[in-house]
Biopython code that builds the backbone (N, CA, C, O; Angstrom):
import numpy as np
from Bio.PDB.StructureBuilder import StructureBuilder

atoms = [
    (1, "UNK", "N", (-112.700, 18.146, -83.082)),
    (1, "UNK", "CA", (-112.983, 16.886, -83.739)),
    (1, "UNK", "C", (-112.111, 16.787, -84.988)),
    (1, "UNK", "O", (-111.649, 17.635, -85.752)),
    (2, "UNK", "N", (-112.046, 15.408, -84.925)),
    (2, "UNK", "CA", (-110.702, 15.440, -86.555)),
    (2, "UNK", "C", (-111.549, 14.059, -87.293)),
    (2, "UNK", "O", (-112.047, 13.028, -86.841)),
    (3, "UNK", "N", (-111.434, 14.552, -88.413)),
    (3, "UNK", "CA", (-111.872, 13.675, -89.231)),
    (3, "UNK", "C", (-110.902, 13.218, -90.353)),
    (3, "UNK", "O", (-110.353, 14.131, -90.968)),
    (4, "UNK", "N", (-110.591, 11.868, -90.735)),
    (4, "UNK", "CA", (-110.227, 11.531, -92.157)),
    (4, "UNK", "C", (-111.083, 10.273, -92.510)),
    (4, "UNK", "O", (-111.819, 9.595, -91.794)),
    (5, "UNK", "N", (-110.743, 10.162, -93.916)),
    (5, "UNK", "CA", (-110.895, 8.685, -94.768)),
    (5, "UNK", "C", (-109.845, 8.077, -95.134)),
    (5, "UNK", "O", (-109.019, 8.680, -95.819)),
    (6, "UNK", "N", (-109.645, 6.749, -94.757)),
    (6, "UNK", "CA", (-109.075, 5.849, -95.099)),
    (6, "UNK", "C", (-109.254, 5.117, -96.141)),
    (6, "UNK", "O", (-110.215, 4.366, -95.972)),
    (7, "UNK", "N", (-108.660, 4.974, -97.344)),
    (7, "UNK", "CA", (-108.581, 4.099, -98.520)),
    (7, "UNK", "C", (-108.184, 2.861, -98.061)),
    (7, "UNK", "O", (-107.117, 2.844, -97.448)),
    (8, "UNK", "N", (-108.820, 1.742, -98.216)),
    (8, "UNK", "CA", (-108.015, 0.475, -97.921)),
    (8, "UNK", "C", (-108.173, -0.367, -99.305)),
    (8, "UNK", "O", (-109.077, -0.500, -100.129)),
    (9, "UNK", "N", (-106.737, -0.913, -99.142)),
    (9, "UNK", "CA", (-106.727, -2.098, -100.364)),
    (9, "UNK", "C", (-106.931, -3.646, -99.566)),
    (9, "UNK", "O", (-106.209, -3.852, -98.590)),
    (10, "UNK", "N", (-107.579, -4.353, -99.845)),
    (10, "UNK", "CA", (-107.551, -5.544, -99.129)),
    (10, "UNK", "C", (-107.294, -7.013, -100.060)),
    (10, "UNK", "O", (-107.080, -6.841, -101.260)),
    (11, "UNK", "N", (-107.311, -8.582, -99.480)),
    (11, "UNK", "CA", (-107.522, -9.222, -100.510)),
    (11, "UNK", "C", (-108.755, -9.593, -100.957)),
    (11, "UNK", "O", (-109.725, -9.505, -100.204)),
    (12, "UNK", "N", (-108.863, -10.018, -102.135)),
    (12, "UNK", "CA", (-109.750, -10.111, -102.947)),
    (12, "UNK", "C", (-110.785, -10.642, -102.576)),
    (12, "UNK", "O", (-110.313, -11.510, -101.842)),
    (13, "UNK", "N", (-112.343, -10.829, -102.515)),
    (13, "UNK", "CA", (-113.177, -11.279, -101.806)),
    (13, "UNK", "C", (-113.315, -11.358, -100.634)),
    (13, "UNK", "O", (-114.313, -11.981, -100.272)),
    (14, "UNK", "N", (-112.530, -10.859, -99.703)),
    (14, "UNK", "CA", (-112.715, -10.435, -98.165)),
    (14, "UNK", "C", (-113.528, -9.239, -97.855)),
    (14, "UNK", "O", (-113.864, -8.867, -96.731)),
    (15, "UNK", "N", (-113.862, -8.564, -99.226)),
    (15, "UNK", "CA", (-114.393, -7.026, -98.113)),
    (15, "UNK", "C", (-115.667, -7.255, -97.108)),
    (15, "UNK", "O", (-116.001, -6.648, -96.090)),
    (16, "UNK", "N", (-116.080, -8.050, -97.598)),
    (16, "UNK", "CA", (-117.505, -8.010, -96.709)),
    (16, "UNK", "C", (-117.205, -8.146, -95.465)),
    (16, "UNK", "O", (-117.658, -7.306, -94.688)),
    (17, "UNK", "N", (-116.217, -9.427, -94.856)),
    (17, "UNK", "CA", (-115.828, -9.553, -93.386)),
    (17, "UNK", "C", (-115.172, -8.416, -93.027)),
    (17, "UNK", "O", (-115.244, -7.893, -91.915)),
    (18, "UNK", "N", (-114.102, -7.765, -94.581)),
    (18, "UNK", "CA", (-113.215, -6.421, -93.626)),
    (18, "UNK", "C", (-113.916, -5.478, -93.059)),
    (18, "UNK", "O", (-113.606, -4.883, -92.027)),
    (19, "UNK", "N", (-115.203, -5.260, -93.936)),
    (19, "UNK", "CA", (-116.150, -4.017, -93.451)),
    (19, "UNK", "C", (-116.894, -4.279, -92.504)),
    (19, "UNK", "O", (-117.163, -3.341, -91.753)),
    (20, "UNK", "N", (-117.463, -5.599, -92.220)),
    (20, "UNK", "CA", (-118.013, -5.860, -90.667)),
    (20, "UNK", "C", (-116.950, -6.000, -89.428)),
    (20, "UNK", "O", (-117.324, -6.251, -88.282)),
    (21, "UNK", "N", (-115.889, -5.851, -89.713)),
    (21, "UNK", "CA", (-114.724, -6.015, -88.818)),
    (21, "UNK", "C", (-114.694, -4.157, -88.306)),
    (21, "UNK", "O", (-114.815, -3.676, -87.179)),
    (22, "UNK", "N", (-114.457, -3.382, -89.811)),
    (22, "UNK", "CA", (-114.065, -2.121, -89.513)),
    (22, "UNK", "C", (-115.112, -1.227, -88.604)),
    (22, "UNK", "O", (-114.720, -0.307, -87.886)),
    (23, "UNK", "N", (-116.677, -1.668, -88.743)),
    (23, "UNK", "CA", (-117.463, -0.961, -88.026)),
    (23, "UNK", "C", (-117.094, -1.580, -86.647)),
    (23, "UNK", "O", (-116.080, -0.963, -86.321)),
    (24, "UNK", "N", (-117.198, -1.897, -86.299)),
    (24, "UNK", "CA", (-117.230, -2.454, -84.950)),
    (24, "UNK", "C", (-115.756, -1.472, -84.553)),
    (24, "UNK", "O", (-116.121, -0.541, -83.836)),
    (25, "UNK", "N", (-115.254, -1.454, -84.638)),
    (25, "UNK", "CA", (-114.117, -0.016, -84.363)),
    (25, "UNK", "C", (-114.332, 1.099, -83.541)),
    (25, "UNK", "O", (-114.675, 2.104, -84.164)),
    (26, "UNK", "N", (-114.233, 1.217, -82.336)),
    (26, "UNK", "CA", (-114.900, 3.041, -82.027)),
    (26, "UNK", "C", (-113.955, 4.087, -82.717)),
    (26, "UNK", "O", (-112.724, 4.100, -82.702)),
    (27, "UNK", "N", (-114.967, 5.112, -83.429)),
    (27, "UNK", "CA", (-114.347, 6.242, -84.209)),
    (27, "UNK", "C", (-114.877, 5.651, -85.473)),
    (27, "UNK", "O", (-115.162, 6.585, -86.222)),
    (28, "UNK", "N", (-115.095, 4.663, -85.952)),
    (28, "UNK", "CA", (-115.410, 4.655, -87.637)),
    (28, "UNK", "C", (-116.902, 4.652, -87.404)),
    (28, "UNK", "O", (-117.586, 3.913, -86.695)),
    (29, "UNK", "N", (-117.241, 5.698, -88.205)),
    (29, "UNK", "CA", (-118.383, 6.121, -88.803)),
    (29, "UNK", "C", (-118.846, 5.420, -89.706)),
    (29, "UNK", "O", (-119.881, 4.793, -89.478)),
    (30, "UNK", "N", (-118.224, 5.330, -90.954)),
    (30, "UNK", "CA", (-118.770, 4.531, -92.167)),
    (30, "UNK", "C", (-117.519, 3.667, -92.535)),
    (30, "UNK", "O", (-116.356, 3.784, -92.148)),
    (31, "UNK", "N", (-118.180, 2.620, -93.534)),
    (31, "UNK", "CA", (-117.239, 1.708, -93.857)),
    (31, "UNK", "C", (-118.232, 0.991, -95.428)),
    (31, "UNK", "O", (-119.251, 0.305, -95.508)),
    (32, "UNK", "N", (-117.456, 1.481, -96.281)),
    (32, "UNK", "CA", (-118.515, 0.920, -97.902)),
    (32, "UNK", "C", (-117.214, 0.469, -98.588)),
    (32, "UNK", "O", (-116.042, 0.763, -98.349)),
    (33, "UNK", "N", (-117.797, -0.369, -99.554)),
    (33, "UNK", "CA", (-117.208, -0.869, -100.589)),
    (33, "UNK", "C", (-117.224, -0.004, -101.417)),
    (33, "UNK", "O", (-118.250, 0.676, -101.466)),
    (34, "UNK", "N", (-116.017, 0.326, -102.453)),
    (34, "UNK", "CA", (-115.963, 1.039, -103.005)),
    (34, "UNK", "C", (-115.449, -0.002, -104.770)),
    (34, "UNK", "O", (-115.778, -1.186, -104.853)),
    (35, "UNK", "N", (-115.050, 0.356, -105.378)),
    (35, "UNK", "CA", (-114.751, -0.066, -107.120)),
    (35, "UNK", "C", (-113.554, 1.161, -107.298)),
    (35, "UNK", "O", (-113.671, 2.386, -107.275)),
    (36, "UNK", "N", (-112.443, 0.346, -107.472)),
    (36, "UNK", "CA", (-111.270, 1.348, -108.110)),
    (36, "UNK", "C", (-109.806, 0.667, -107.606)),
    (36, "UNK", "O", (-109.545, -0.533, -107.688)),
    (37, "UNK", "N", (-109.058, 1.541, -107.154)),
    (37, "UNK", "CA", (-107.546, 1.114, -106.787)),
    (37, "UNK", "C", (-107.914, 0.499, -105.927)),
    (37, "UNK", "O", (-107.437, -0.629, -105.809)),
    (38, "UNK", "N", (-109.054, 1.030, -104.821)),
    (38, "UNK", "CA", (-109.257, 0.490, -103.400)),
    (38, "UNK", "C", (-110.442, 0.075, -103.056)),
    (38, "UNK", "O", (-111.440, 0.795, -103.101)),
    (39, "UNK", "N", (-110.436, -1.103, -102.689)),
    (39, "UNK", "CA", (-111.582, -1.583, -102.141)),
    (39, "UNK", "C", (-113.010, -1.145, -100.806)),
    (39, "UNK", "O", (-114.197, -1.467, -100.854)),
    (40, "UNK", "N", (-112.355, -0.421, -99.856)),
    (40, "UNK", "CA", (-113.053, -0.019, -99.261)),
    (40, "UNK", "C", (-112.516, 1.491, -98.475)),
    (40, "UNK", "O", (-111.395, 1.792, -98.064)),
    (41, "UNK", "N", (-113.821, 2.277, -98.463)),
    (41, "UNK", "CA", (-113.312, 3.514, -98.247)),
    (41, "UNK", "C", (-114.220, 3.390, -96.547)),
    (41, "UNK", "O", (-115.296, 2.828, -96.337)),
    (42, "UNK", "N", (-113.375, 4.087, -95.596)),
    (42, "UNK", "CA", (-113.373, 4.450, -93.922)),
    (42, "UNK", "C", (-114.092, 5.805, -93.778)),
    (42, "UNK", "O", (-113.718, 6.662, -94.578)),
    (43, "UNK", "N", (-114.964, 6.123, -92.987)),
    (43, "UNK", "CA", (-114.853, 7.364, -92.431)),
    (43, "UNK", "C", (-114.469, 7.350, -91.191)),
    (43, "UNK", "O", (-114.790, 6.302, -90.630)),
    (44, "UNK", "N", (-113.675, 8.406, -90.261)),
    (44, "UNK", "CA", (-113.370, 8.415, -89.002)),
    (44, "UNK", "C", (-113.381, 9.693, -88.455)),
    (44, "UNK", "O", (-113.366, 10.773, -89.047)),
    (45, "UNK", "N", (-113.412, 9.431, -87.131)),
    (45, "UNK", "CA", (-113.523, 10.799, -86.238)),
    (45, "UNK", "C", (-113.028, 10.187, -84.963)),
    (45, "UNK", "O", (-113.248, 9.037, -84.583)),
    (46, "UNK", "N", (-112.250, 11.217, -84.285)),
    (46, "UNK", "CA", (-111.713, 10.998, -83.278)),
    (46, "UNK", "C", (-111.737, 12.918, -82.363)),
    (46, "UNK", "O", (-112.308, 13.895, -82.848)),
    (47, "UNK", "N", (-110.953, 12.903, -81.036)),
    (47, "UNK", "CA", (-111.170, 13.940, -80.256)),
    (47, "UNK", "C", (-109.926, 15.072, -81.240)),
    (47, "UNK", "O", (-109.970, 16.170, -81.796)),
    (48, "UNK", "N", (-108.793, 13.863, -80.971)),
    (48, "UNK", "CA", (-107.785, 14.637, -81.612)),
    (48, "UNK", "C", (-107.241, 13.794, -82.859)),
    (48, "UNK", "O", (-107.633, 12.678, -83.201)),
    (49, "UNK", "N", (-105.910, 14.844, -83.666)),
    (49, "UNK", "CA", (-105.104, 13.601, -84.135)),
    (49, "UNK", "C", (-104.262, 12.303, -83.552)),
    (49, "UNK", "O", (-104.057, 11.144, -83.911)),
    (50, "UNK", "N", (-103.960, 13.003, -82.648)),
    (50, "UNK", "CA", (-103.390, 11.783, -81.767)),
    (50, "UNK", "C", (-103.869, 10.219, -81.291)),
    (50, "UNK", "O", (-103.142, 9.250, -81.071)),
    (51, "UNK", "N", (-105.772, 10.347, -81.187)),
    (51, "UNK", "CA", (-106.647, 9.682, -81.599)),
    (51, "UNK", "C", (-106.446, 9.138, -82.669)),
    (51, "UNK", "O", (-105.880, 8.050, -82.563)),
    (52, "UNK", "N", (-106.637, 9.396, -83.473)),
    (52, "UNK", "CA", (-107.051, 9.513, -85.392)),
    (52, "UNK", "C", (-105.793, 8.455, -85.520)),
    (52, "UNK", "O", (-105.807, 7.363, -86.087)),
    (53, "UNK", "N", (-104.748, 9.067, -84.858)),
    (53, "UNK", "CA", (-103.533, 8.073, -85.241)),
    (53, "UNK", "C", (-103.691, 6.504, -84.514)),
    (53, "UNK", "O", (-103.742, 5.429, -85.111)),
    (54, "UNK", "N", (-103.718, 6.613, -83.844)),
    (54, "UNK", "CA", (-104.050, 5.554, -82.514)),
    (54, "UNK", "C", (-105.092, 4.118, -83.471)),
    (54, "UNK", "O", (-104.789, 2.970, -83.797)),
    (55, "UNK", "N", (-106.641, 5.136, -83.678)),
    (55, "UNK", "CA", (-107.224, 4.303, -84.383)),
    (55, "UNK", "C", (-107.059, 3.704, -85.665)),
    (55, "UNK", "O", (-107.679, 2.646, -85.776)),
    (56, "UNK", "N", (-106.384, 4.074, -86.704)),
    (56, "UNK", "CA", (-105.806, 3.964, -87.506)),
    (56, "UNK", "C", (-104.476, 2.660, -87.653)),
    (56, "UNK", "O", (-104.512, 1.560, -88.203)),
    (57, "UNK", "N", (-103.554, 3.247, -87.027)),
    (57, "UNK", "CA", (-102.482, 2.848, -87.074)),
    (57, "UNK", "C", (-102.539, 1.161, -86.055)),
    (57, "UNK", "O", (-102.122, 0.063, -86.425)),
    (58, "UNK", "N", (-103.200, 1.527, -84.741)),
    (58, "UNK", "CA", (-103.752, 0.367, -83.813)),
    (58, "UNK", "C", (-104.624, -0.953, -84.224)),
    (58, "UNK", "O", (-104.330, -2.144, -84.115)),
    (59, "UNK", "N", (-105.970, -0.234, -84.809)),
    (59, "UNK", "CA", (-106.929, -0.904, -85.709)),
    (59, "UNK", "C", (-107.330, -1.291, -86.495)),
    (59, "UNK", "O", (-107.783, -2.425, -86.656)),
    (60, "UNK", "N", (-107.239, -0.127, -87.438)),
    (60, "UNK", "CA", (-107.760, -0.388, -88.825)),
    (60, "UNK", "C", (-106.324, -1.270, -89.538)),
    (60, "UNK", "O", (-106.420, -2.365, -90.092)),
    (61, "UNK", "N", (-105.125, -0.551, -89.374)),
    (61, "UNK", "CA", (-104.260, -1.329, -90.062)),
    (61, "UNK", "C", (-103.940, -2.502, -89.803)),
    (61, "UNK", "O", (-103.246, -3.135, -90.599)),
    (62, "UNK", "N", (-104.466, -3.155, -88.396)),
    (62, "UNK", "CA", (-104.319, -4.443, -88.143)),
    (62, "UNK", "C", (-105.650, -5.601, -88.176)),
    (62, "UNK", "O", (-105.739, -6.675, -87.580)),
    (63, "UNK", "N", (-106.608, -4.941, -89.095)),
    (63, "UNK", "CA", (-107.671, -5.972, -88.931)),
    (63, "UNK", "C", (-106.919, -7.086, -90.426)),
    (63, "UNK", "O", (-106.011, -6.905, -91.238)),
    (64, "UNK", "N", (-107.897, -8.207, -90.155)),
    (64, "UNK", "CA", (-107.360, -9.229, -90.984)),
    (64, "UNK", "C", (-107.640, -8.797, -92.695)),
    (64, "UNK", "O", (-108.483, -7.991, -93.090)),
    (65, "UNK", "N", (-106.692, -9.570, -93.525)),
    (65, "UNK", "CA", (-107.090, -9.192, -94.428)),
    (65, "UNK", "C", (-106.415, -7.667, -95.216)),
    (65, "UNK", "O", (-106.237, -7.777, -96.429)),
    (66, "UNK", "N", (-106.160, -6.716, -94.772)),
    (66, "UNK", "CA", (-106.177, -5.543, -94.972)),
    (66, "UNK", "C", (-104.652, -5.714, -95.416)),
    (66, "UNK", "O", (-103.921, -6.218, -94.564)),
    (67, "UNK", "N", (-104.172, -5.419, -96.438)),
    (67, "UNK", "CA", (-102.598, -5.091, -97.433)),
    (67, "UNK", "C", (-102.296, -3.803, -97.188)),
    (67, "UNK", "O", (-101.233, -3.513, -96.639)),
    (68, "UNK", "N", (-103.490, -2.560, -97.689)),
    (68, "UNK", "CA", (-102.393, -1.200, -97.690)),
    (68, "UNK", "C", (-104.128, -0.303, -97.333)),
    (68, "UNK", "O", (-105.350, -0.400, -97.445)),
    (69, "UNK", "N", (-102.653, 0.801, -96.703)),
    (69, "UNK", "CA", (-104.309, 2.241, -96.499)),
    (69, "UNK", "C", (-103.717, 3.249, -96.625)),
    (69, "UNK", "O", (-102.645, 3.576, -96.116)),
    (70, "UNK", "N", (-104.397, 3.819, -97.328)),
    (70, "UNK", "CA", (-104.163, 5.447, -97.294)),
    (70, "UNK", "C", (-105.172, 6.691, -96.859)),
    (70, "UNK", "O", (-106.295, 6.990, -97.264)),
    (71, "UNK", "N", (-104.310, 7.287, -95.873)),
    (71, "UNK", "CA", (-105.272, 8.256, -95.371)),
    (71, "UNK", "C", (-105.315, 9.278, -95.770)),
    (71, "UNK", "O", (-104.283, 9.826, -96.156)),
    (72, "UNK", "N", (-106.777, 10.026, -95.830)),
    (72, "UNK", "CA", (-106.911, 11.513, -96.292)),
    (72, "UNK", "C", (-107.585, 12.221, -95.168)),
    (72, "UNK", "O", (-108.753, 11.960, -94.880)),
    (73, "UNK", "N", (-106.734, 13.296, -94.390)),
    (73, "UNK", "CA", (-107.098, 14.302, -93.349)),
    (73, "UNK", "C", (-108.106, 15.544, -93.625)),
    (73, "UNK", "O", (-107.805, 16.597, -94.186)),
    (74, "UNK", "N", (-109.157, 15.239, -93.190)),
    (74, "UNK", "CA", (-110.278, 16.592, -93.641)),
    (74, "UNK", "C", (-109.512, 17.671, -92.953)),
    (74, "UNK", "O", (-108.872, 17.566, -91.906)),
    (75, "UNK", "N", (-109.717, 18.989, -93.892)),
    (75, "UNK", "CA", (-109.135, 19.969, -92.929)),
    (75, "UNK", "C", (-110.057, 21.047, -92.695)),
    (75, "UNK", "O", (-109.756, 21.960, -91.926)),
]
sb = StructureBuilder()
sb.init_structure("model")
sb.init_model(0)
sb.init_chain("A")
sb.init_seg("    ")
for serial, (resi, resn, name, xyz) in enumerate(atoms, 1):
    if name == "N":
        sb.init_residue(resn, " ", resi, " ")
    sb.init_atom(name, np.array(xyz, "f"), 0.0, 1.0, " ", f" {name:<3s}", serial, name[0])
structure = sb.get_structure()
């Protein structure tokens, strides 16, 4: 199992739709608003990385709304 968090920056007053967008995702676990550089922080899990990438790169970076993400790989 592989896990990271995704930092997302989004625009301004969208998080609520981004975060009902991001659950609905298979592999995201959690999805909260956060206060800081980034607006909402991801949890994910997938089989592999290859997964992890897939969902990420496929999904999360293309839901509406969403400017920038940064991922952090649990190890």
């Amino acid at each position: 199992m592989t896990k990271a968090f995704v930092a997302i920056h989004c625009e301004t007053g969208k998080e609520p739709q981004v975060i009902k967008k991001l659950a609905e995702i298979r592999g995201v676990k959690n999805a909260m608003g956060v206060l800081g550089l980034y607006d909402i922080i991801v949890e994910i899990e997938a089989d592999d990385s290859m997964t992890l990438d897939k969902i990420i790169t496929q999904h999360v970076r293309k839901v509406h709304h969403v400017l920038s993400t940064m991922t952090l790989i649990v190890v």
